[in-house]
Each structure stands twice: as structure tokens, then as C-alpha cells.
C-alpha positions as CSV (number, residue, x, y, z in Angstrom):
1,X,-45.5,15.4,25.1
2,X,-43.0,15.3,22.6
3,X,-42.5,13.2,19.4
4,X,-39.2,11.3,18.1
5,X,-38.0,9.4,15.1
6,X,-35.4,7.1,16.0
7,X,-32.0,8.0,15.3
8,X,-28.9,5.3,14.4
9,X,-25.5,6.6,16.8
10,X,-22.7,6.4,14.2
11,X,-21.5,2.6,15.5
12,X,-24.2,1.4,13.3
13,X,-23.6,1.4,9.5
14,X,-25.5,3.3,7.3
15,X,-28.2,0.7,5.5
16,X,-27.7,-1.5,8.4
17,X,-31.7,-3.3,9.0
18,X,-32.7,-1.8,12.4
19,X,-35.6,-0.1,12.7
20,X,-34.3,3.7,12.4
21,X,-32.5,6.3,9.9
22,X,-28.9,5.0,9.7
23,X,-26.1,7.3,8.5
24,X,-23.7,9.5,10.2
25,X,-25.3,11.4,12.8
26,X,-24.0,14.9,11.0
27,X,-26.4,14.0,7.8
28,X,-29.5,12.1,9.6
29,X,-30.5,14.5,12.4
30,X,-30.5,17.7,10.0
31,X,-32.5,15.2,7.7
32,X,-34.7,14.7,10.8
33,X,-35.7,18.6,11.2
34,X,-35.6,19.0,7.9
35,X,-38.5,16.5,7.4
36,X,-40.7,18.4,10.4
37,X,-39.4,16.3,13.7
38,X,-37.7,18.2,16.4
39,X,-37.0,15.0,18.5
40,X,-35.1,12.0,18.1
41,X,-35.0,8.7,20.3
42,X,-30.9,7.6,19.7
43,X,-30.4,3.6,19.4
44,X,-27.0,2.3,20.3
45,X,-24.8,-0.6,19.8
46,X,-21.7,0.0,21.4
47,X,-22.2,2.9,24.4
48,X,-18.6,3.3,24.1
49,X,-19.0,5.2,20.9
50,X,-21.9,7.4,22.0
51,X,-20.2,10.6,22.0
52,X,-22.2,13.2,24.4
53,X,-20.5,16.1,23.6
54,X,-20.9,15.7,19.7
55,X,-24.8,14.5,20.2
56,X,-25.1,17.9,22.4
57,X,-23.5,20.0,19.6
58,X,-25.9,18.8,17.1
59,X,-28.8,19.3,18.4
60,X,-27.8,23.0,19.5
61,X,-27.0,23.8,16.0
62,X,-30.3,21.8,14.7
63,X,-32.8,23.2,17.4
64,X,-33.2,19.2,18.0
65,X,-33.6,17.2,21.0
66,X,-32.3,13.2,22.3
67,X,-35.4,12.0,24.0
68,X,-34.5,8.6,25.0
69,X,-31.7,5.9,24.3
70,X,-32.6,3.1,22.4
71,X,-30.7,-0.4,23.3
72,X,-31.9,-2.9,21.5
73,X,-28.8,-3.2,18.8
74,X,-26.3,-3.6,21.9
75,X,-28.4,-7.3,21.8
76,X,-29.0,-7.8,18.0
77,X,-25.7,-6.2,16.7
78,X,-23.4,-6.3,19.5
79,X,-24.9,-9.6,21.3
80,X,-25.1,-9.0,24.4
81,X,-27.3,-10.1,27.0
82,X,-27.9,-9.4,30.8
83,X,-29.1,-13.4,31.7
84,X,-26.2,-14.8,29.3
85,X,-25.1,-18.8,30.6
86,X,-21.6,-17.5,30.9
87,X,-20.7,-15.4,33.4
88,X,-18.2,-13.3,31.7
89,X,-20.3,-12.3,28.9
90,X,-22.9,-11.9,31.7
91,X,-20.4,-9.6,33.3
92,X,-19.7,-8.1,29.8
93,X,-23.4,-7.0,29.2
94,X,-23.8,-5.4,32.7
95,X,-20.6,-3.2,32.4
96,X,-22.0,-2.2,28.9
97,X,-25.1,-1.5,30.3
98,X,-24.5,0.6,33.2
99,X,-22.1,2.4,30.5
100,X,-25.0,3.3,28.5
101,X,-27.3,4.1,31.5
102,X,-24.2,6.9,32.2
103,X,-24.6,8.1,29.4
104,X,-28.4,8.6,29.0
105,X,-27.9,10.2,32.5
106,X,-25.3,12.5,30.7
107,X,-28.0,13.6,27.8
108,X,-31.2,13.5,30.7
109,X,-32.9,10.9,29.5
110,X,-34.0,7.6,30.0
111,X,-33.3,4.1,28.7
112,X,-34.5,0.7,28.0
113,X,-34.3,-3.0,28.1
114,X,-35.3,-5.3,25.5
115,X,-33.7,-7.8,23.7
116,X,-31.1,-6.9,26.2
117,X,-32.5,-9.5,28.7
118,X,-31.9,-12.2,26.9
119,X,-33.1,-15.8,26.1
120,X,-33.8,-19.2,27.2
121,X,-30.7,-20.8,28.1
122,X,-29.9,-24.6,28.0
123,X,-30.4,-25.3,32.0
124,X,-33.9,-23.7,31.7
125,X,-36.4,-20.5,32.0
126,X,-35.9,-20.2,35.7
127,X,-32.5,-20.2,36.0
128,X,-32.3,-18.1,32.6
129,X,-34.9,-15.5,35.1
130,X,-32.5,-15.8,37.9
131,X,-29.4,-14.5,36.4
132,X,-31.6,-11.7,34.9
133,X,-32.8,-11.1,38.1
134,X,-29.4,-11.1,39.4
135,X,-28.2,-8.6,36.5
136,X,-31.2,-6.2,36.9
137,X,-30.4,-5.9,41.3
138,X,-27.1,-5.1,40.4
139,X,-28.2,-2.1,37.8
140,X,-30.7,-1.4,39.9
141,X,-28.2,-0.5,42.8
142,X,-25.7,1.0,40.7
143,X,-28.9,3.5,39.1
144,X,-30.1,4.7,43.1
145,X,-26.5,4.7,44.2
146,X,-25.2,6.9,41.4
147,X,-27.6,8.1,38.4
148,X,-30.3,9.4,40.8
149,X,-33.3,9.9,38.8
150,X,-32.9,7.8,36.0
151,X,-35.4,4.9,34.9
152,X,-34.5,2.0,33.0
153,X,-37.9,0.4,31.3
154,X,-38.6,-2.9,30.5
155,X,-40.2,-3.5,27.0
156,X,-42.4,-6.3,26.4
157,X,-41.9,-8.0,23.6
158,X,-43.4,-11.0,21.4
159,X,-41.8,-14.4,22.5
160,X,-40.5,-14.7,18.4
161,X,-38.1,-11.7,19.3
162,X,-37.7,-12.3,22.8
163,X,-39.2,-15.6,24.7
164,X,-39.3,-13.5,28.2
165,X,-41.2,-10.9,30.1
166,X,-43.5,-11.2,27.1
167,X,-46.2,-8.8,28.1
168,X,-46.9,-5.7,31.1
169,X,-47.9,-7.9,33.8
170,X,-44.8,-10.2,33.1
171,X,-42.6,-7.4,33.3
172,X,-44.0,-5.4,36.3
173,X,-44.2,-8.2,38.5
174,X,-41.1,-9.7,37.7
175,X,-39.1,-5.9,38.9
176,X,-42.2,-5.6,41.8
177,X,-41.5,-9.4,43.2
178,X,-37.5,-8.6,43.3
179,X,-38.0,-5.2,44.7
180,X,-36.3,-3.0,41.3
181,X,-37.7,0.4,41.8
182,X,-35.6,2.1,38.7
183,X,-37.4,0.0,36.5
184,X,-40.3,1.4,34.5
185,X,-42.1,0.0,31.3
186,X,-42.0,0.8,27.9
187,X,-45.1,-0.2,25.5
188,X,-44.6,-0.5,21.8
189,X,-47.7,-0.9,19.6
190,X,-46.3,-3.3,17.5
191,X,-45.7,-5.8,20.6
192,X,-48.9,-5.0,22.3
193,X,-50.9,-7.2,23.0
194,X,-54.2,-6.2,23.7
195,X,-55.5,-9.4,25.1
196,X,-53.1,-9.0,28.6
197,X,-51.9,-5.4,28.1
198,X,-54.6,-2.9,27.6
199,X,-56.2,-4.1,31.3
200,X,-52.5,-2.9,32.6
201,X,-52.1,0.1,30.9
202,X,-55.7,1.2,32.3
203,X,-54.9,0.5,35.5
204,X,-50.9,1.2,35.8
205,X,-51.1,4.3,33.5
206,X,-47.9,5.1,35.9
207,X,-45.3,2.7,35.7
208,X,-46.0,3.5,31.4
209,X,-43.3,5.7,31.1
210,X,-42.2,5.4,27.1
211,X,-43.8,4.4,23.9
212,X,-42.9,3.2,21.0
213,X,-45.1,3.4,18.1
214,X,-44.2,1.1,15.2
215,X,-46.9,-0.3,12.6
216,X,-46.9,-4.5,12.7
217,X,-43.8,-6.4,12.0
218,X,-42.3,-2.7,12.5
219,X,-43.7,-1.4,9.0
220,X,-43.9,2.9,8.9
221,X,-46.8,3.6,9.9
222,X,-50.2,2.9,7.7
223,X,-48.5,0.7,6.2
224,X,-49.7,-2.7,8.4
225,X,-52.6,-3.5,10.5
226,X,-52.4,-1.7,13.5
227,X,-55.6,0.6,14.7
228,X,-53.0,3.6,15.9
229,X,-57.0,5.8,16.8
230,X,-57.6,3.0,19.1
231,X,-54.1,2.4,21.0
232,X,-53.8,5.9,21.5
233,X,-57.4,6.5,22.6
234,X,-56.3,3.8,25.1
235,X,-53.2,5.6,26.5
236,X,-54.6,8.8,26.4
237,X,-57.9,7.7,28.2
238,X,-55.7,6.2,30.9
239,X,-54.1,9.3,31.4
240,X,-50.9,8.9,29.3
241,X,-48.8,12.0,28.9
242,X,-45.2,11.6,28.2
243,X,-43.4,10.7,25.4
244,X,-43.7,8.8,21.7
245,X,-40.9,7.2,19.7
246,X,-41.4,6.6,16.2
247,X,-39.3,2.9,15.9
248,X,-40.4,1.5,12.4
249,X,-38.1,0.0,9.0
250,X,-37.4,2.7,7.1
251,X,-38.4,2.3,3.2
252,X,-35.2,2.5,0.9
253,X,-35.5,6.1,0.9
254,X,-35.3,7.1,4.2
255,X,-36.4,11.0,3.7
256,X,-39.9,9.3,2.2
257,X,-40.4,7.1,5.2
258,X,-39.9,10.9,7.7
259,X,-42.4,12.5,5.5
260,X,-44.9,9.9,5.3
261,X,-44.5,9.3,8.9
262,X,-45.0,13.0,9.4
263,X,-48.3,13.1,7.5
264,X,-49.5,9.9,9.0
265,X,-49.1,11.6,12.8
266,X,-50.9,14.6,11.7
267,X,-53.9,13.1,10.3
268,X,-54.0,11.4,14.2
269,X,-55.5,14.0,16.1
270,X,-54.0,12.7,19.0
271,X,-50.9,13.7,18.1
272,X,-50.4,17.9,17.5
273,X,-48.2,19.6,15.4
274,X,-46.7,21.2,17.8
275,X,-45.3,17.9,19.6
276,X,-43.3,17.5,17.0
């Protein structure tokens, strides 16, 4: 089990309001170790500007480690979306995708879908579904067919930052129904909704396969109402062992929200030292 901070790629200015350190990747991922975190989860806007070789480089010469690639800014900053009305831009976001699936594949890790999906169209929530459905068969095929190995998860979201696949079930049935086996799920604690959600996480522990760990309205940790002892205690009891993302707003100071975040993790005894 390893634990990440999530890391801006260079195509997103520094200050920009994602939920991450922002900054040239040079100056953020030495700030990273330097603050007591060994892993990073990298968010992308634009895959085309993901540079493997450089992201490789760094983390040799900072002992450091890309855990998983983030998508969520190739929806909020660069637009896109897999169910879009028109098919070019539809066409647009699925080339851009399976562009940043190649390059997770190149740094060995896995990748996710969120705002990515998409919305609610003007012709309706089914036919806003189909085209996703029709956009996640085609990554799905190009994934088996040529990136053996990888999974791309699903992450449920609330239906004020996405109005689809809005919890586990949602997602899990929707891949199951349409036959997607490269798709996994990704849980985030500040979109969990423990109503629905902690039923499937007991019971599906498996198809769980990332997690993001963000306080509510993505706050640094402690500092909203989240119960991290009991969502952990709920992933671990399940028999959760893989990886955590730290995704939250950083504080002005961005070296203060890594060492608060630090401290927070190591008062949860869930969560060693050593995973860090």
C-alpha cells in the first residue's frame, strides 16, 4: 500500500484551483519528498504534454514514484467529454483519452474517469448514457487489444459535479450490463456516499481498485467533516489493500497543506509511516 499527494503535470499553471500542488514539476515533486511523501498521483489536462521520459527522470533523482494518473482537468480545464452531443468533440475526447491511457501504460499505472464522462445533454439521460456507452466499448477494445493490463476506473461522483454514474452500483452496473472488463472503480471519500456505497464496497472489495481521500468539499484533511477512522475501518475491514491518493485544495501555502497532510495521516493508524 502506498500513499500519494496529487501532483499538477506542467500544462496546468501554477495557482490554477484544482485540487493538487501546481508548479513546474522540477519544483513541486522535490517539494513533495521534501515534505515526507514518496508518491505522487499526476493529474493531467492535456496528455499531449505529459512528458514520460522527464516524469521518469524525476522521480529517479527524487527516489519518488507516479502512482496513478489523474484526469479530471482534461474535463474541467480542457473540456472534454466522452458522451459530448457532437460527435467530433466526442471523437476529440476519445483520442485524448486513449492518448492518456498510453501514457499511464508507459509510467505502469492506472487511470481514471470522472468528470470525463460527461453531462446531461439536451436530447436526454439515455441517449447522454448511450454515447458514453459507446465511448467506453471503444476504449475498452482499444485497452485489451493494445495496453494489456491496464484498468481504467470509474469514479463516482456527487450529481452537483457530475449528474451521472453518481454512486458504486451506478457505475459497476453500468460497465457489467455493457460487458467493459478494463473498467474498475475508484472511491473518493469526499463523494462517498455511505447510504448506497458502503454496502458495495463490503461486498465488491475487488472491483475497488483506487482511492482518493479528500476531506468534504475537497478541504486538506481535518479540516471538514469527514470521519477518515470510519471510511478506512470500512475499506480495510473489506479487505482493501492497494493504493491512496491524497486529492484535496491546497491552502495558499502549498508546503503547509503537505505537512499538515503528513501529520494528519500519521495520527491515522491505518495509515504507516512507511507507506509513505
Amino acid at each position: 500500500m502506498a500513499v500519494s499527494f496529487m501532483v499538477a503535470n506542467d500544462d496546468i499553471p501554477a495557482g490554477a484551483k484544482v485540487t493538487g500542488l501546481t508548479g513546474r514539476l522540477e519544483e513541486t515533486i522535490p517539494a513533495l519528498v521534501e515534505a515526507g511523501f514518496r508518491f505522487f498521483e499526476l493529474m493531467i489536462a492535456d496528455p499531449g504534454k505529459v512528458e514520460i521520459e522527464k516524469v521518469k527522470r524525476l522521480e529517479r533523482e527524487h527516489s519518488a514514484k507516479c502512482i496513478f494518473l489523474c484526469t479530471g482537468e482534461m474535463a474541467g480545464t480542457a473540456g472534454l467529454y466522452l458522451n459530448h452531443i457532437d460527435i467530433n468533440e466526442r471523437r476529440r475526447a476519445v483520442n485524448s483519452f486513449m492518448s492518456a491511457a498510453r501514457k499511464a501504460y508507459e509510467l505502469g499505472v492506472d487511470l481514471n474517469i470522472g468528470r470525463l464522462r460527461g453531462v446531461i445533454w439536451s436530447d436526454g439521460l439515455q441517449k447522454s448514457l448511450d454515447r458514453l456507452a459507446e465511448s467506453l466499448t471503444e476504449i475498452d477494445t482499444f485497452v485489451k487489444n493494445e495496453l494489456e493490463g491496464l484498468s481504467v476506473l470509474i469514479e463516482p461522483l456527487r450529481k452537483v459535479v457530475c449528474p451521472i454514474l453518481n454512486n458504486c452500483q451506478e457505475a459497476a452496473d453500468f460497465f457489467e450490463t455493457r460487458g467493459l472488463s478494463s473498467y474498475g472503480i475508484l472511491v473518493d471519500s469526499d463523494h462517498f456516499n455511505e447510504e448506497v456505497d458502503s454496502s458495495f464496497v463490503s461486498s465488491n472489495i475487488g472491483l475497488v481498485k483506487h482511492v482518493h481521500l479528500a476531506d468534504s468539499n475537497h478541504k486538506p484533511l481535518g479540516q471538514g467533516t469527514i470521519d477518515f477512522h470510519k471510511f478506512l475501518n470500512l475499506l480495510t475491514q473489506s479487505g482493501y489493500r492497494r493504493n491512496f491518493s491524497v486529492e484535496v485544495f491546497c491552502d495558499e501555502d502549498q508546503i503547509e497543506t503537505l505537512n499538515d497532510t503528513r501529520i494528519f495521516l500519521r495520527e491515522l493508524s491505518l495509515l504507516k509511516e512507511g507507506s509513505f
